[in-house]
Structures are given as C-alpha cells and as structure tokens.
N, C-alpha and C positions, 0 to 999 in steps of 0.2 A: 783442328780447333783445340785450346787449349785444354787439357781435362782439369778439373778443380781437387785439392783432397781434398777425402770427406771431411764432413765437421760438423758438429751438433746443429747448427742450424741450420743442417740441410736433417733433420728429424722430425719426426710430428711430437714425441714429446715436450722438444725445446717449446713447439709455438703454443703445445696446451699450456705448457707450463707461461708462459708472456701471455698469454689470454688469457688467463685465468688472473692474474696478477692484475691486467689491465681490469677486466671485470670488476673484479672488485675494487680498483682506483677507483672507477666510474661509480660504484655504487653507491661509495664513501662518501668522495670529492667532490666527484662531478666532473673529472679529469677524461678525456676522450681518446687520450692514449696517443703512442707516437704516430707521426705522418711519416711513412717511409719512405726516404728521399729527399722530405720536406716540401712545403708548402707550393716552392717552384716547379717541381716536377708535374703534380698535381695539374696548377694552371697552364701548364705548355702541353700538355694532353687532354686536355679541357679545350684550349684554343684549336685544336688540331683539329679535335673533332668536328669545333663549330665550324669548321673549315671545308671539311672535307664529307661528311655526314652530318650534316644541321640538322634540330629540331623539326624544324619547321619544311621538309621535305613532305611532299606530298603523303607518303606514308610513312609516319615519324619510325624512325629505327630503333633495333629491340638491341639494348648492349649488352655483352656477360661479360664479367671482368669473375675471373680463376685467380684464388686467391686474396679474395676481399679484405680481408683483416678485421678493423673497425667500420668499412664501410665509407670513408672520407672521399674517395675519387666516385664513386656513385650519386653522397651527397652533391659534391662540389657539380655532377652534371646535371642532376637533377636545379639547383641552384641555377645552371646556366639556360633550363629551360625545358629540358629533356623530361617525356613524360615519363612521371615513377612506375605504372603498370608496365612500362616496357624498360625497365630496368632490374638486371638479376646478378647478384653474387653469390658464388659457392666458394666455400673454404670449406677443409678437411677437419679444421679445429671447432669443435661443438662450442666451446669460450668465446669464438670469435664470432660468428652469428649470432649468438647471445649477447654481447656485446652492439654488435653492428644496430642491431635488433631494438637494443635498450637506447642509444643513440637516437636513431629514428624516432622511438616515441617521445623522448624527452625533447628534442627540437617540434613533434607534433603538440604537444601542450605548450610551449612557448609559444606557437605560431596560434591556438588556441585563446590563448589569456589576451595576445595581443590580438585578436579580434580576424585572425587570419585561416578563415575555413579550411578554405583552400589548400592551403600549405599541410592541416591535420591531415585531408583526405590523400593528398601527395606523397605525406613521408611516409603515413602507411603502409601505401601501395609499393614501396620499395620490396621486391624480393630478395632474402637473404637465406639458404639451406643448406644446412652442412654434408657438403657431398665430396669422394674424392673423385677428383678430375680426371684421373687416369682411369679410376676404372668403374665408377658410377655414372649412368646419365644425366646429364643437364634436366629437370623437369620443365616443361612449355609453360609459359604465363598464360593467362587468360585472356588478352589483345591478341596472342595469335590465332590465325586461322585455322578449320581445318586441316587445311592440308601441310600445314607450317608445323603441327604438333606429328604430323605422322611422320618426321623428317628429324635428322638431329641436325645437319648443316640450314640452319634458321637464323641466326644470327649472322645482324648486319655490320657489329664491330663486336669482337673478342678485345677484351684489353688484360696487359700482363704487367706489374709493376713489382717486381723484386721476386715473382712467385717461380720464374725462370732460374733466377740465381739460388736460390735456396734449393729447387730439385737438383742444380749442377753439385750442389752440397752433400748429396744425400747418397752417395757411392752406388756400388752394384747392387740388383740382389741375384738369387738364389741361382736364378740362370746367368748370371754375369752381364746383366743387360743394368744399363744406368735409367736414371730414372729422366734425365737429359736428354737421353737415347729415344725414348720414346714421346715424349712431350709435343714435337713437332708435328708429327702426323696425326696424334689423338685432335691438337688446337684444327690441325685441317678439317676433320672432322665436321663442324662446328660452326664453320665459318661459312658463310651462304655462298654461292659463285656472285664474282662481284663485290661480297664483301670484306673489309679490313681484318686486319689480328696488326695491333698496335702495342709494343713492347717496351718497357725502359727497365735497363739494367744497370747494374756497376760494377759488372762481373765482363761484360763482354763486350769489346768491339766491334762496330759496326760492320764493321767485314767478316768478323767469326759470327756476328748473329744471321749475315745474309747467306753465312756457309752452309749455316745448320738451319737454317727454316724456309729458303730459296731453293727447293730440290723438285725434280721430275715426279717426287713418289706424292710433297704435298702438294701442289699445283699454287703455291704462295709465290708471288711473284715482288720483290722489290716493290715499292712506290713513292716513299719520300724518307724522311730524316728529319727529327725535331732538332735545331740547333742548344747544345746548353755548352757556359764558359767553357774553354780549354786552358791549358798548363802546360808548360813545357819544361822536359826533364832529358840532361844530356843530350842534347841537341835535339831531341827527337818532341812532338805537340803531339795530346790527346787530348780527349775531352772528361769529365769527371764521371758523367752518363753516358748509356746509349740509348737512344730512342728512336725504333725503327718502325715505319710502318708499312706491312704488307697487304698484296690483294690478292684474292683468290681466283686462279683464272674458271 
C-alpha cells in the first residue's frame, strides 16, 4: 500500500486550527463550513446506507461516523430518516463538536419557528463528543441496551469520510508505528459482527483500501463499492473517490 508523506493535515493542530476558523464563520455568518468531498459524496453514502441498513429495520441501527467534522453526513442521515438517539460523532477537534453541536441547534430552532417539534426533539438528540478514536472509547447512547453498552463492537455502521486519509497524513510516532497502521483494527473494534465500516477516500484505491482493512486480524470482509465519475490519464481510468464498504464477519 502506498505510504503518504506526512503533512500538516494529517495533524490535530491543522483541524483545531479549520474548526476554530469555521466556528467562528458560523457564529458570525451563519456559514456551516466546507462539506468534505462535497455534497455528492454525502448523498452516495446516504443512499448506500438506505440501501443496505435502512431506518426502518426492525431494530433501527446505531451509526458512528469517526471524524465528524461539522456534523453534515449525520445531518444529511438523520434528514433521510435515521433516528437522532442512535446517531453518534466523535472528532478529536473540541472546535468541531462545537461546531457540529451549534449546527444542530440552530437547524432545531428553525425547525421550531417553523412549527416543527419534531425536528427540535431530533436534532437535539444528535450525539456529538470530542474523543480521539484511537485511543479513547466511544461512549454508548442511551437507545442502547444493557448488554450493548457493556460491549465496544455495538455498532451497526462505522462510517469514515476523509478521516482515513488525514491519519495516512499524519506520519509515525515515537514507536514508529503510523497512525494508518493502526486505524483498521481499532474501526474492527467497533463494528458489531454483521455490521458495516463504510469508507470514502481520495487518497486510496479501492484495492489498497481492501489491502489494508480486508485482513485475517480485522475479520472486515469486502462487500460492495459506491460507483463515483472516473477519468482517464495515460492510458490508464480511476475514479476521483473510493468508497468501500465492509462487513464484519
């Protein structure tokens, strides 16, 4: 698999420093800050899911998306139906859950004025806490059971939108181990048997992401592919993204 060099945004200062800036857009403006990928990525993992993990499963599914940012692909599932108590993001950037956080209410007063209860009680419920993913726990929501909070592999879709490629950014540390290096087995972790870890990148190739997260030690097995445009350069076609998605055996 290809190694990346490092580079500032694979750093945590870079993203306080872009969260904090966005932050304060929002607080300003009213600006909700960039959609990483853009808008298409978003709805092609939105559709995927309705697809593949619908709402409306007998026991609706609990998502974590590592790496939240502003919180927009949580929106955007919540939007397609997915209930907010079983919706959770953790980001490492305190800016950014603050952020995600100030989003939330400001669509629940909108949804408020316009006479929309509902919607208040929903974007609330959105879970948003700043934790690092590597080496903090996921906290359980309150929709889970028992026996579901004395567990970390509870989750029925993991989803990763750019949060992949920024730790491939983020070089060795002290013991020489990357931070890529480790990311795959921690998402195993996480991910319930049976359930997804749904990934898009624009760092890596569908076949170096099956390298690195298809392995014996995570039990992630292959299971589909989101189609987005391709381009061809010197004889050779790629596509602009990858978006892979795995099951846990």
């Amino acid at each position: 698999m290809t190694e990346l060099p490092p580079s500032k945004l694979g750093t945590k200062n870079h993203w306080d420093d872009v969260y904090s800036s966005e932050l304060t857009n929002f607080e300003e403006i009213g600006d909700e800050g960039e959609i990483w990928f853009g808008e298409d990525s978003v709805e092609k993992m939105v559709d995927w899911a309705l697809e593949h993990m619908p709402p409306d499963m007998s026991n609706a599914p609990h998502i974590l998306e590592v790496g939240a940012g502003n919180g927009n692909l949580l929106f955007a599932l919540h939007d397609a139906g997915y209930a907010a108590d079983r919706l959770c993001g953790v980001d490492y950037s305190t800016d950014a859950v603050r952020l995600a956080r100030a989003i939330a209410q400001s669509h629940s007063h909108k949804g408020d004025e316009d006479g929309d209860h509902a919607t208040r009680k929903a974007k609330d419920a959105i879970t948003f806490v700043t934790r690092d993913f590597l080496r903090d726990d996921v906290p359980p929501l309150g929709s889970m059971t028992v026996l579901q909070v004395g567990s970390s592999a509870v989750w029925d879709l993991v989803l990763d939108k750019g949060t992949f490629d920024a730790m491939a950014l983020a070089g060795k540390d002290d013991n020489g181990i990357s931070l890529a290096d480790s990311y795959p087995h921690r998402v195993a972790t996480v991910v319930r048997p049976g359930g997804f870890f749904l990934i898009t990148s624009c760092n890596f190739t569908l076949e170096e992401l099956k390298t690195k997260f298809s392995t014996p030690e995570t039990g992630l097995e292959y299971h589909s592919r989101i189609p987005f445009p391709s381009f061809s350069f010197g004889g050779k076609s790629g596509n602009v993204y990858s978006s892979v998605a795995f099951k846990r055996t």
